[in-house]
C-alpha positions as CSV (number, residue, x, y, z in Angstrom):
1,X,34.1,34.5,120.9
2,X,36.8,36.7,122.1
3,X,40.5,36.3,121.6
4,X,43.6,37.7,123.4
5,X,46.7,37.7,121.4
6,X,49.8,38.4,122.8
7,X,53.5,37.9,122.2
8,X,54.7,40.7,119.4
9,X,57.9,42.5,120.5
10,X,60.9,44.3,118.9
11,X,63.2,41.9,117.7
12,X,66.8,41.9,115.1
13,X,66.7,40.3,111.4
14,X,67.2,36.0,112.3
15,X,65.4,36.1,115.7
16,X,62.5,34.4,116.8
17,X,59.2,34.9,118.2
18,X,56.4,33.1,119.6
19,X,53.1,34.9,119.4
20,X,50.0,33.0,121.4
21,X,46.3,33.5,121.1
22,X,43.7,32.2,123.4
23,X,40.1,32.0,122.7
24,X,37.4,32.5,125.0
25,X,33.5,32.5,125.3
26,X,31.8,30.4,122.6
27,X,34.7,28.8,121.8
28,X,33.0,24.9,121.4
29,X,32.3,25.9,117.6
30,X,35.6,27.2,116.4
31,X,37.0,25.3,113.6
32,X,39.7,27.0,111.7
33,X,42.2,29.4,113.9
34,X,44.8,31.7,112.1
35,X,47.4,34.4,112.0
36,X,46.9,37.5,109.8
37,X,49.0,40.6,109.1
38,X,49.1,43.9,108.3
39,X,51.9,46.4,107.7
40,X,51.2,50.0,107.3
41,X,49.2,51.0,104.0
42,X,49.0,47.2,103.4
43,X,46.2,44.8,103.3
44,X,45.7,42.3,106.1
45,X,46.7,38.8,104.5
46,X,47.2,35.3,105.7
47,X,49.9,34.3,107.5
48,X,49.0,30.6,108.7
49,X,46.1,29.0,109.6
50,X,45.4,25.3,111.4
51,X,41.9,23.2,111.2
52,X,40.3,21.8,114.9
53,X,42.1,18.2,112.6
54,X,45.8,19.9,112.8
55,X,45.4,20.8,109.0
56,X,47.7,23.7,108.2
57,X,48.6,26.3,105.8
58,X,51.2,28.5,105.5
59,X,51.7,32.2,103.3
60,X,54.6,31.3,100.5
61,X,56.5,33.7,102.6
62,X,56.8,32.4,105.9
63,X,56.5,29.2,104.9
64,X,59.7,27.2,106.6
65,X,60.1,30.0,108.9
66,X,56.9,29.9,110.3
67,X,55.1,27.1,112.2
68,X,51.4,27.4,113.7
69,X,50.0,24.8,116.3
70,X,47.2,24.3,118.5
71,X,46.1,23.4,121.6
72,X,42.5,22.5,121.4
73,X,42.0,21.7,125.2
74,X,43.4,25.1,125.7
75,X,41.5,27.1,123.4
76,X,44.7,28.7,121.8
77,X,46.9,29.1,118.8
78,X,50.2,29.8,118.3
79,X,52.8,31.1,115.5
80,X,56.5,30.0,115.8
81,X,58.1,32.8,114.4
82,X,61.9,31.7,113.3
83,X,64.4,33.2,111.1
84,X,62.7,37.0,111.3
85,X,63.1,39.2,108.4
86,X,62.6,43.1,107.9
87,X,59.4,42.4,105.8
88,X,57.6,40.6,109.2
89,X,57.3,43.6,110.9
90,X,53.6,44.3,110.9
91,X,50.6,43.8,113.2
92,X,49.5,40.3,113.7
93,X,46.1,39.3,114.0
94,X,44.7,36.3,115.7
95,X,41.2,35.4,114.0
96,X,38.7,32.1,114.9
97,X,36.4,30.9,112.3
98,X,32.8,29.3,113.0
99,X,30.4,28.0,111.1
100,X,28.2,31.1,111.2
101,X,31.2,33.6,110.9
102,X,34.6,34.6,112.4
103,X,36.4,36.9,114.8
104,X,39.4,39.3,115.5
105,X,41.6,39.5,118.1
106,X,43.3,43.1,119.0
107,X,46.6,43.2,116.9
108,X,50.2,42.5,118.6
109,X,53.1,44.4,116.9
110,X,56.1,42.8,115.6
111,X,58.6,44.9,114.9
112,X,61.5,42.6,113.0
113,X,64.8,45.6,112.9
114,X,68.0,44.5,110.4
């Protein structure tokens, strides 16, 4: 499975984004898709993630901000990025989870100024 994020971009405190993700290659046996993030000297933690059903769920953070989707026929995942704060900024990561294991994307910077 590969994926190809794209979408980041420098944006100013209450903006929005839309960050997409598409999935290629063995792509038949993804179930869960998601957003990850990782500022500098942090971790990389959940941001959202959606089930193949439409199942989602959301960081306490961004949750009412944020809004992930899906588009199965598509292969692809998105993150509706509303209401931007300083604390966003970070590298997002697209990841695909199978059965067997899962997969990164490259990151896509999102730089969220105030």
């Amino acid at each position: 499975v590969q994926l190809q994020a794209s979408g980041g971009g420098l944006v100013q405190a209450g903006e929005s984004l839309r960050l997409s993700c598409v999935a290629s290659g063995s792509t038949a046996s993804i179930n869960i898709m998601g957003w990850y993030r990782q500022a500098p000297g942090e971790q990389r933690d959940l941001v959202a993630q959606i089930s193949t059903g439409g199942i989602t769920n959301y960081a306490d953070s961004v949750k009412g901000r944020f809004t992930i989707s899906r588009d199965n026929a598509k292969n692809t995942v998105y993150l509706q990025m509303s209401s931007l704060e300083s604390e966003d900024t970070a590298v997002y990561f697209c990841r695909a989870t199978r059965r067997v294991g899962y997969y990164w994307g490259q990151g896509t910077q999102v730089t969220v100024s105030s």
